[in-house]
VEXMAR-307085 format. One line per 4 residues: number of its first residue (from 1); for each residue x, y, z of N, C-alpha, C. Coordinates in Angstrom, 1 decimal, padded with zeros to 4 digits, m for minus. Example, Ala and Ser with C-alpha at 12.3 -4.5 7.8 and 13.67 -1.06 7.14 Angstrom:
BEGIN
1 = 013.2,m005.7,007.8,012.3,m004.5,007.8,013.2,m003.3,007.8  012.8,m002.2,007.1,013.7,m001.1,007.1,012.9,000.0,007.9
***
This chain:
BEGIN
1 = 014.3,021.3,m016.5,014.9,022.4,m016.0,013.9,023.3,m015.3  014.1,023.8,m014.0,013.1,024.5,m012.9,012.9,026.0,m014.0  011.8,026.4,m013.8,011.5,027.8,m014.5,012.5,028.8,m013.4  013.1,028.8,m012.5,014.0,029.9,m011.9,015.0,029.9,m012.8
5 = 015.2,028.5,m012.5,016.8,028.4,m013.6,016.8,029.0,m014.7  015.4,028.5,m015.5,015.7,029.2,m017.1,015.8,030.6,m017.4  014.8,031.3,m016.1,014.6,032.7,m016.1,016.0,033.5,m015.7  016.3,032.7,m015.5,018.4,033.0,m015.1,019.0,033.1,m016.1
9 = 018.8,032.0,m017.0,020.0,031.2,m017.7,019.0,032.7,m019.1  018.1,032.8,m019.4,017.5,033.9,m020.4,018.4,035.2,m019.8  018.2,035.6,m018.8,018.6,037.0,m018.4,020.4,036.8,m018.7  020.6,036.0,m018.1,022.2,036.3,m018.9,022.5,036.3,m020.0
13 = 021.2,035.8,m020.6,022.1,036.0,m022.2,021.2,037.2,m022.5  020.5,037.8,m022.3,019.9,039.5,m022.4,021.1,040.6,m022.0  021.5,040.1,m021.3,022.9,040.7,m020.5,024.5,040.8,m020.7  024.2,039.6,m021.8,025.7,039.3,m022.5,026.9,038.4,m021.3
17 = 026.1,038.0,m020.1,027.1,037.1,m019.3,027.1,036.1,m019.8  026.5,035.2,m020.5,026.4,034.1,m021.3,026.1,034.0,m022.7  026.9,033.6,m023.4,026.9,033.4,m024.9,025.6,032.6,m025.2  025.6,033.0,m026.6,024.5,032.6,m026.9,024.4,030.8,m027.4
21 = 025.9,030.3,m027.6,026.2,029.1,m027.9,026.1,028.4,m026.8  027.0,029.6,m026.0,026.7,028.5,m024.4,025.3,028.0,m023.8  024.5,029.0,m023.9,022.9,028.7,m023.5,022.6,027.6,m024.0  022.9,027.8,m026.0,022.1,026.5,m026.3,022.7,025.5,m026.1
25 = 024.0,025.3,m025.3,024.4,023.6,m025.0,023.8,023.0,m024.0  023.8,024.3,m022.3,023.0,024.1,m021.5,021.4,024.0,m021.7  021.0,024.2,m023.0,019.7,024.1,m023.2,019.4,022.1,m024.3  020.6,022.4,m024.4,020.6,020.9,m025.6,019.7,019.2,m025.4
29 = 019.4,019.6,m024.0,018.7,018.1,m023.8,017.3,018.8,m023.6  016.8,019.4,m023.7,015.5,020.3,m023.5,014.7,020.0,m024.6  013.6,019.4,m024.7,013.0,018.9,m023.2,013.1,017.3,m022.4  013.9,016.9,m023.4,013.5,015.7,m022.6,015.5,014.7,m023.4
33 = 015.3,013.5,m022.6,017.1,013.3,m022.9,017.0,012.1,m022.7  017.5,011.1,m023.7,017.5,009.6,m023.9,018.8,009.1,m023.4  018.9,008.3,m022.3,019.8,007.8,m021.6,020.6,006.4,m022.2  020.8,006.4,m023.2,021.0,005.0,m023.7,020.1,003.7,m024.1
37 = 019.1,004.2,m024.2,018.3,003.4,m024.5,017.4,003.0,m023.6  017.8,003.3,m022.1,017.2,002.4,m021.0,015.6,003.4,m020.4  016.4,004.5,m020.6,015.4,005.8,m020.0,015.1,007.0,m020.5  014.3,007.8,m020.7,014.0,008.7,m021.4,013.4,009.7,m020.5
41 = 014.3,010.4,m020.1,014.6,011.9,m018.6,012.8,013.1,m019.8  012.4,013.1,m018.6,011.5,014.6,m019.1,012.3,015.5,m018.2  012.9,016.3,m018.7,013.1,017.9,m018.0,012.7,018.9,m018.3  011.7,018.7,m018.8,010.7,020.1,m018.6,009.7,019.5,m017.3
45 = 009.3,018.4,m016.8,008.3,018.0,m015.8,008.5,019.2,m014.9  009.0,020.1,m014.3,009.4,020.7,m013.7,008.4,021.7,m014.1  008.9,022.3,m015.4,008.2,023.8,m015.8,006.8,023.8,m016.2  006.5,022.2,m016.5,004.9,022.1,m017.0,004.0,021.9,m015.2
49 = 004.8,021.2,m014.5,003.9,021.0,m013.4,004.7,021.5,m012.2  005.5,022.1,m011.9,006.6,022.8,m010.6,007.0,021.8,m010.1  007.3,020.4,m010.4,007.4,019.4,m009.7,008.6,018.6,m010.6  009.9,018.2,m010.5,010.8,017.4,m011.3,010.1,016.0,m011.4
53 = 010.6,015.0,m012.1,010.0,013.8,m012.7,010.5,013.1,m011.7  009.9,012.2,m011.1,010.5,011.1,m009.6,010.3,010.0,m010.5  011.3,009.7,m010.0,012.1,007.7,m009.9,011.4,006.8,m009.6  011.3,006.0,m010.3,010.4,004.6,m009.3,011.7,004.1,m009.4
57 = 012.3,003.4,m007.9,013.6,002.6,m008.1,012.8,001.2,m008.5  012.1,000.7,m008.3,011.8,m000.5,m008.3,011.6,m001.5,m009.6  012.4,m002.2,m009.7,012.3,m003.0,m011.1,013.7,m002.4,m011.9  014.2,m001.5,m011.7,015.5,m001.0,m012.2,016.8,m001.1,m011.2
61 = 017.8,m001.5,m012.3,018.9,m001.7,m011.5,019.8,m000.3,m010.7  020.5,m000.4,m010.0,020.9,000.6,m009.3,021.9,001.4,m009.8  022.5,001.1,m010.7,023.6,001.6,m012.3,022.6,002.3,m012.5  021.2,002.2,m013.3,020.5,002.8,m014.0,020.0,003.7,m013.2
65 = 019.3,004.1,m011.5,019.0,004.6,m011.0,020.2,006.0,m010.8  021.3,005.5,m010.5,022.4,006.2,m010.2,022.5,007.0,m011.7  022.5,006.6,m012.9,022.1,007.8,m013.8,021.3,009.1,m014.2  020.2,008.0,m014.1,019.1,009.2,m014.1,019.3,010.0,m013.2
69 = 019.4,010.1,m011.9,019.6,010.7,m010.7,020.8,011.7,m011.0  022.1,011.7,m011.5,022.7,012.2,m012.2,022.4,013.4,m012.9  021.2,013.1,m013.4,021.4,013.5,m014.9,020.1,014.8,m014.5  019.0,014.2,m013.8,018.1,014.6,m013.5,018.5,015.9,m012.1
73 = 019.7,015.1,m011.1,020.1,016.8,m010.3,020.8,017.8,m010.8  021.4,017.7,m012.2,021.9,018.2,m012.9,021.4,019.4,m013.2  019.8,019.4,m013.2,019.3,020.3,m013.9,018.4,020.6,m013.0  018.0,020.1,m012.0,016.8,020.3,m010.6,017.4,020.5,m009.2
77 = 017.1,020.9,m008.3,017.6,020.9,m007.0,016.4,020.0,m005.8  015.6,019.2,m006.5,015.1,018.1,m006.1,014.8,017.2,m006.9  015.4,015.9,m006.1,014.9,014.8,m006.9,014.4,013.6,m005.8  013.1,013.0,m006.2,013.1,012.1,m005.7,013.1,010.2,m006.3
81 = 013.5,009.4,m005.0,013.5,008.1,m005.8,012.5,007.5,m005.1  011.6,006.5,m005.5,010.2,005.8,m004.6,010.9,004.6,m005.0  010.4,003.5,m003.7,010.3,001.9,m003.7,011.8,001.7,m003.9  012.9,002.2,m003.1,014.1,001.5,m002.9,014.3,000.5,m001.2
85 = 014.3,m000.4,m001.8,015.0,m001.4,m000.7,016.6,m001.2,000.0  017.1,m001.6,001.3,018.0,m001.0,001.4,019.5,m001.1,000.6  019.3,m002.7,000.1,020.3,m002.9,m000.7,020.7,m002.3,m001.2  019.3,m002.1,m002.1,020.0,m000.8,m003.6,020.0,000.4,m003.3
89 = 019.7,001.2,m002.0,020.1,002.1,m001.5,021.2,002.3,m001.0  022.0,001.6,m000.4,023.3,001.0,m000.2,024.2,001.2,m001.5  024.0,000.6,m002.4,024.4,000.6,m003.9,024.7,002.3,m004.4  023.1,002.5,m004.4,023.4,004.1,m005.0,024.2,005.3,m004.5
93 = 024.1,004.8,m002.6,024.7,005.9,m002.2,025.9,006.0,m002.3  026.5,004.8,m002.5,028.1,004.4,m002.4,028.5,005.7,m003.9  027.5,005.7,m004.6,027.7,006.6,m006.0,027.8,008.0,m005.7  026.6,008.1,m004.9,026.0,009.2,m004.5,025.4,009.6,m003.3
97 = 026.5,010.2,m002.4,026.5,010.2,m001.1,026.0,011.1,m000.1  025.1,012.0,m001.2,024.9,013.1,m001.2,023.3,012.8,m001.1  022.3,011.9,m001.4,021.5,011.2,m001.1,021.4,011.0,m000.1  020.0,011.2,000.3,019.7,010.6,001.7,018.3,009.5,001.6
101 = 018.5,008.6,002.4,018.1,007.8,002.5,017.0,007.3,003.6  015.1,007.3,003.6,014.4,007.3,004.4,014.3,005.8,004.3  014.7,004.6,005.0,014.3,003.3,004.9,012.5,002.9,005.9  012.0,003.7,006.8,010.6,003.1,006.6,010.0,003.5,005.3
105 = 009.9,004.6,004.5,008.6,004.9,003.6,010.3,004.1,002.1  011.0,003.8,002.2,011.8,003.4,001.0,012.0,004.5,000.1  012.6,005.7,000.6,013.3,006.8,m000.3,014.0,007.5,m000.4  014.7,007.8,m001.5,016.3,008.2,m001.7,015.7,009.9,m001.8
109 = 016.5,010.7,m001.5,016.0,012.2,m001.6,017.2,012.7,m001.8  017.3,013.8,m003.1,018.1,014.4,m002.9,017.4,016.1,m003.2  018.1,017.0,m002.0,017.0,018.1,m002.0,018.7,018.9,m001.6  018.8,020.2,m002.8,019.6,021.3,m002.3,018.7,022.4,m002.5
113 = 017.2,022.8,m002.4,016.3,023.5,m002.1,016.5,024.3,m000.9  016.5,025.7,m001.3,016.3,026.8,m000.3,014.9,027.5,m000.1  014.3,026.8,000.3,012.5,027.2,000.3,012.8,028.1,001.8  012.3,029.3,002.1,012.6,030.3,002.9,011.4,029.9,004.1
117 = 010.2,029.3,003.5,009.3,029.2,004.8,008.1,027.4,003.9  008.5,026.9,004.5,007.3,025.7,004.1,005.8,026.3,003.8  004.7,025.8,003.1,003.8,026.0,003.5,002.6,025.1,004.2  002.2,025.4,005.2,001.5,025.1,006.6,000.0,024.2,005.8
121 = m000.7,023.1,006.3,m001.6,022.9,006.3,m002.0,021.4,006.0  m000.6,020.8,005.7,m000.8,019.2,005.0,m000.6,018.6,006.9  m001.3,017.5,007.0,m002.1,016.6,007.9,m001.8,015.2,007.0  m001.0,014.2,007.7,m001.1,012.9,007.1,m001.0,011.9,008.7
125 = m002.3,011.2,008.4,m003.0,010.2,009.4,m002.9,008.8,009.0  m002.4,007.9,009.9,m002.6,006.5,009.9,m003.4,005.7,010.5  m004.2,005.0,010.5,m005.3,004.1,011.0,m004.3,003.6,012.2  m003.2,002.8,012.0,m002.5,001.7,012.3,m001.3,002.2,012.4
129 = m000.2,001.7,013.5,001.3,001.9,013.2,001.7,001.5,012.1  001.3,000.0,011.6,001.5,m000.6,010.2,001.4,m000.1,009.0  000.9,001.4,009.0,000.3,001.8,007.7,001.1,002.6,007.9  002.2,003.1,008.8,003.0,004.4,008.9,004.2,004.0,007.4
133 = 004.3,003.0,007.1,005.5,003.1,005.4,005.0,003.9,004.4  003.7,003.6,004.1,003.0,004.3,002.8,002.5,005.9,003.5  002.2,006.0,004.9,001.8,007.3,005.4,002.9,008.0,005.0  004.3,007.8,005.6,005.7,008.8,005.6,005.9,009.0,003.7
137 = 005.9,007.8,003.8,006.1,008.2,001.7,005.4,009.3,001.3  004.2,009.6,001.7,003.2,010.6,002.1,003.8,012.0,002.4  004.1,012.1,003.7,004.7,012.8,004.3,005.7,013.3,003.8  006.8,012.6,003.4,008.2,012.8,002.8,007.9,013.7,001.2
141 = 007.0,013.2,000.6,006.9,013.6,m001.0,006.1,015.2,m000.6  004.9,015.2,000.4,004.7,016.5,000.4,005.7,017.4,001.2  006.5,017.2,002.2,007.3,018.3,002.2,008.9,018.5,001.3  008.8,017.5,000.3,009.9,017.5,m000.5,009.1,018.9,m001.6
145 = 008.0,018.7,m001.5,007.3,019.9,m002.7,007.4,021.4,m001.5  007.8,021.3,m000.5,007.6,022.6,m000.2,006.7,023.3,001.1  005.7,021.8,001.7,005.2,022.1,002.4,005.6,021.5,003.9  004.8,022.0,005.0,005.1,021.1,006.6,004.0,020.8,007.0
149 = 004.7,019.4,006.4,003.8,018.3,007.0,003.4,017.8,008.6  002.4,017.6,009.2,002.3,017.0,010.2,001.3,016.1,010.6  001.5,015.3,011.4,001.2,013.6,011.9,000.5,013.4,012.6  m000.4,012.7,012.5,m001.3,011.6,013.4,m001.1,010.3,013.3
153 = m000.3,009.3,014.1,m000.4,008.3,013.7,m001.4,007.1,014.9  m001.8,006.5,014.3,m002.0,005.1,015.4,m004.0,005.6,015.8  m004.5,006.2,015.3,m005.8,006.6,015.4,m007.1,006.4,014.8  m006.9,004.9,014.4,m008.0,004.5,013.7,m009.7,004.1,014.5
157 = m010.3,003.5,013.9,m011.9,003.6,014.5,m011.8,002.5,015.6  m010.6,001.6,015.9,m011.1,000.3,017.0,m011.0,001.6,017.7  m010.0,002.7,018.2,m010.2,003.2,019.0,m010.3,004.7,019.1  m011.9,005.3,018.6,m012.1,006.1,017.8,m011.5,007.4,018.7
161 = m011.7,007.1,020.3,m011.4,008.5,020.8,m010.1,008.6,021.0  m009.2,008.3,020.4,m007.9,008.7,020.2,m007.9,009.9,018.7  m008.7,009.5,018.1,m008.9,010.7,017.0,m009.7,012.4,017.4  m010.9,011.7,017.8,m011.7,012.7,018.6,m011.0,013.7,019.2
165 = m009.8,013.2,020.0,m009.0,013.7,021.2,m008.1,014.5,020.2  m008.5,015.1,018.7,m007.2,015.9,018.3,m008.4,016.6,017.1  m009.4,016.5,017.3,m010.2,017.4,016.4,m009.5,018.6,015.7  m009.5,019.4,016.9,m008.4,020.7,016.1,m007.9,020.7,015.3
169 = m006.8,019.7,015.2,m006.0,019.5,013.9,m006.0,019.4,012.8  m007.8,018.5,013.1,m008.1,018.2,011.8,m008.6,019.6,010.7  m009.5,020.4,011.8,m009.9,021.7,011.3,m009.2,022.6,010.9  m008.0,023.0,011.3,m006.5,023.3,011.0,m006.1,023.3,009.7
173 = m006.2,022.0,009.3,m005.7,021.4,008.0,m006.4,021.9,007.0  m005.3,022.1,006.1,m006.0,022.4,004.6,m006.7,021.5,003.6  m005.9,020.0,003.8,m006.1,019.3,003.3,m005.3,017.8,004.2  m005.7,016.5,004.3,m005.6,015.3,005.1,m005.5,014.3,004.1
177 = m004.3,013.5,003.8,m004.1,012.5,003.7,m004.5,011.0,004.9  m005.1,010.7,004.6,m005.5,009.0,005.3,m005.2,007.6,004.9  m004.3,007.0,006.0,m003.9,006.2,005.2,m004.4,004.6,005.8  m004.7,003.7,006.0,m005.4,002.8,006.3,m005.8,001.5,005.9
181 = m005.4,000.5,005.6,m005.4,m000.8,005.8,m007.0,m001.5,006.7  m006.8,m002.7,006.5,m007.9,m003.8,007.2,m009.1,m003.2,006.4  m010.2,m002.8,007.3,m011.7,m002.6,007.1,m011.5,m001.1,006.2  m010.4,m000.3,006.2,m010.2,000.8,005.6,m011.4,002.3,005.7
185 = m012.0,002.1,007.1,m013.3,003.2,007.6,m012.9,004.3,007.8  m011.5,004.6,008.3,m010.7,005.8,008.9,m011.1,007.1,008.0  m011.0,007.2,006.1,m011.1,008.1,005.8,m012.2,008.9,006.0  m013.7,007.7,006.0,m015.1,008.5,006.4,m015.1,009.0,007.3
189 = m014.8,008.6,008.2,m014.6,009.3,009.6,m014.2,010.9,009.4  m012.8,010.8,009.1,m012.4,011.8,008.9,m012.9,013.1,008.1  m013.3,012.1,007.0,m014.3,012.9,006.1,m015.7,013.7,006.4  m015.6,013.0,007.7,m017.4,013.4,008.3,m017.1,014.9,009.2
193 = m015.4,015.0,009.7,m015.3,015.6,011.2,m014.5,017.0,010.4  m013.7,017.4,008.7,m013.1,018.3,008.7,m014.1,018.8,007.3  m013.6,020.0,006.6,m014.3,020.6,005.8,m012.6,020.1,004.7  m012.0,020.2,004.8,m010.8,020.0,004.3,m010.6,018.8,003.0
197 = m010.3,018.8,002.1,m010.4,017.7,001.0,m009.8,016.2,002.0  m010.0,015.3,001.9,m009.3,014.2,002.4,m008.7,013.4,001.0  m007.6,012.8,001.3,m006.9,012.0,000.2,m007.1,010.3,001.0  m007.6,009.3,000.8,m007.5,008.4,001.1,m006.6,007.6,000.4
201 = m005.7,006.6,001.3,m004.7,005.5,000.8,m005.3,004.2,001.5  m005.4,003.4,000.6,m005.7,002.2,001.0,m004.4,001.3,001.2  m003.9,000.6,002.0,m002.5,000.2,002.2,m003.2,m001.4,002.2  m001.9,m002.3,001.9,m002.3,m003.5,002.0,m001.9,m004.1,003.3
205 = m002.7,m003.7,003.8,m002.4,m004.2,005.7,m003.5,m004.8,006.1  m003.4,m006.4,006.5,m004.3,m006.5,006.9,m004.7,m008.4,006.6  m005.2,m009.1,007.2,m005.1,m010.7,007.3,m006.1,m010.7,006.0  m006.1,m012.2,005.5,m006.4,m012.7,004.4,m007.8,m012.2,003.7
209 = m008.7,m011.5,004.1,m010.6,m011.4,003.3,m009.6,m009.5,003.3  m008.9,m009.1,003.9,m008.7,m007.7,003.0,m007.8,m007.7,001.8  m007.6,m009.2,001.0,m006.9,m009.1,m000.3,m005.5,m008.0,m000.7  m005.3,m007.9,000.0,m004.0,m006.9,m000.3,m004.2,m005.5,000.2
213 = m005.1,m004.9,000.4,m005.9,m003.8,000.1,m007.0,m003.7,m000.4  m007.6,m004.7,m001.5,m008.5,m004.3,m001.8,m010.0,m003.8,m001.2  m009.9,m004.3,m000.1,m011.4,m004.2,000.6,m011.2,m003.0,001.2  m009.7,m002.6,001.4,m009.8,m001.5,002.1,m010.2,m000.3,000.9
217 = m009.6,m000.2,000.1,m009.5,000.1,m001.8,m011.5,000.4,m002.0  m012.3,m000.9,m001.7,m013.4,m000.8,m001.9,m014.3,000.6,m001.1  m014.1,m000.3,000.0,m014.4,000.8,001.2,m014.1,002.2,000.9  m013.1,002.5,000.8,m013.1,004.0,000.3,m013.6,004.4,m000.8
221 = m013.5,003.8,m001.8,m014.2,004.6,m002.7,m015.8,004.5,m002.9  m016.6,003.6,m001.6,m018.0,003.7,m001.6,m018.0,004.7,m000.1  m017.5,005.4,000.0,m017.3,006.3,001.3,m018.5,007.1,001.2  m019.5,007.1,002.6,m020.8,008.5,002.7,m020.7,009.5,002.9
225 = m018.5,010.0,003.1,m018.9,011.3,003.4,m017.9,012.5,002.2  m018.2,013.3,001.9,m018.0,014.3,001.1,m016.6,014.3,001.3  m016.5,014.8,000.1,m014.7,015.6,000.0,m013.7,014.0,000.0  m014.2,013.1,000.2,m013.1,011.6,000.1,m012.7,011.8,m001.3
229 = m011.3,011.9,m001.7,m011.1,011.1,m002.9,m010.1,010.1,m002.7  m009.8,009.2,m003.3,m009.1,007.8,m003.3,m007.8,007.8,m004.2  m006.8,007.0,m003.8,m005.8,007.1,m005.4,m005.5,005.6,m004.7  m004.3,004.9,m005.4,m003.9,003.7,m005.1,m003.6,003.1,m004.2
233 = m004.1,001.5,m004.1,m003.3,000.9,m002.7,m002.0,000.8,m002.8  m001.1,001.7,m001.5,m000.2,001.7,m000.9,000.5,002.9,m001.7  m000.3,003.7,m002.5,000.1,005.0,m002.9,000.4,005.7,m001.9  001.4,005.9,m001.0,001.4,007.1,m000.4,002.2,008.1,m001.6
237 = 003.0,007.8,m002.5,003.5,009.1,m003.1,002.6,010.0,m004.1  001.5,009.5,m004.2,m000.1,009.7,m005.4,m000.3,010.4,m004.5  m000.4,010.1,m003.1,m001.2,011.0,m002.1,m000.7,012.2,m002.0  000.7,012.1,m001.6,001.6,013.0,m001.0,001.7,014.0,m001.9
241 = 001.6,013.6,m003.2,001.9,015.0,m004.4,000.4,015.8,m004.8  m000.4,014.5,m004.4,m002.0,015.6,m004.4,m001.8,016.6,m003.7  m001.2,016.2,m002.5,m001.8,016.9,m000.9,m001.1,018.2,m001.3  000.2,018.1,m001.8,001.1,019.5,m001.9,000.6,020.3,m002.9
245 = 000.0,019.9,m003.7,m000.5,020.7,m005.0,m001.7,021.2,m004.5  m003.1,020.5,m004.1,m004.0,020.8,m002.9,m003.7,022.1,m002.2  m002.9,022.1,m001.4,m002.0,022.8,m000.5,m001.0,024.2,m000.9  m000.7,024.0,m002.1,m000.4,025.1,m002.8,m001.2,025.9,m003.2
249 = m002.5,025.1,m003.9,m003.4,026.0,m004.4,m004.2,027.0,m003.3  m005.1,026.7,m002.1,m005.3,027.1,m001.1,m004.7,027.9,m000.8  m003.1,027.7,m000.5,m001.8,028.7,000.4,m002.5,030.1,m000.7  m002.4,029.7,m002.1,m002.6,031.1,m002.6,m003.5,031.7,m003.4
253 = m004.3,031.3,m002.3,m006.1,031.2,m002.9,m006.5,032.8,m002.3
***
């Protein structure tokens, strides 16, 4: 349950608009709520970290996804789902139509959020067109927290002065998400040109000696320049939730 809501749902019963029985039914799965066996909902994720608990669709059937999701807008006004294919996107929406559906980065979003002004400063960069799935996943998760996100794509080191040519931006930014595949050099780079934390994503893009990612995975985390930190290959949603929290903290620094 979002801390506005609760601070609501307290004041009316201070107030006598809401009984005191009623609160505790709306309060009755608090903190957390066993779906049959299959899943076990945290709703407090919200009040401990300002963030609702996201979905991995992947490996779960789309019945089960369409529950949680249920159960979980019930009590949040954002939810996210990661790693849906369109099938089972198809599937869910037919349930829930009210879902929107991003098929490059694979995510179901359901957002009835009235955020009055974004906050300014998240930067997410791609080496490669090919790396734009896990970049947007990126993108999508940090302005689903609240921020405005903006893009560089296609500006990796074969052709470094296509980056060069947007310096500003970089300096601008509060914080940079990098996302990057093959030789995976892009984040140092970047790392060398802004004062701004960098998030590196290692994507698995890339012909047979980059192992999925890993070499790009390597590469980053032996990076020479300052402020690089790393999370998983093809994490763009690890990235995207750093960058907003990053970004939060700054906005109100």
């Amino acid at each position: 349950m979002q801390k506005d809501r609760l601070k609501l749902l307290l004041e009316q019963v201070q107030s006598g608009q809401v009984g005191v029985e009623a609160a505790l039914e709306k309060l009755r799965h608090l903190p957390f709520e066993n779906l049959n066996g299959f899943a076990t909902l945290d709703h407090h994720r919200s009040l401990r970290n300002g963030f609702p608990e996201v979905v991995l669709g992947e490996g779960k059937q789309a019945g089960q996804v369409v529950s949680i999701v249920q159960r979980l807008s019930g009590q949040n006004d954002r939810v996210l789902v990661t790693r849906v294919d369109k099938s089972m996107a198809d599937e869910i929406q037919a349930e829930l139509p009210e879902l929107v559906y991003h098929p490059l980065p694979r995510l179901l979003v359901f957002d009835r959020s009235h955020t009055a002004e974004k906050r300014r400063g998240v930067l997410v960069i791609t080496a490669g067109t090919a790396d734009m799935p896990v970049a947007e996943e990126a993108a999508i998760t940090a302005e689903l927290m609240g921020n405005a996100v903006e893009r560089m794509f296609d500006v990796g080191v074969a052709g470094i002065h296509r980056l060069l040519n947007q310096t500003q931006r970089l300096w601008d930014a509060r914080v940079v998400v990098v996302a990057a595949g093959m030789d995976g050099a892009l984040p140092s780079v970047v790392g060398g040109l802004t004062s701004a934390p960098v998030i590196a994503v290692p994507t698995s893009v890339g012909y047979g000696a980059s192992f999925n990612g890993l070499a790009a995975l390597l590469t980053m985390l032996n990076s020479c320049a300052a402020g690089v930190a790393v999370v998983n290959i093809d994490n763009g949603f690890g990235a995207g939730y750093l960058a907003g929290v990053i970004n939060q903290m700054k906005a109100s620094a």
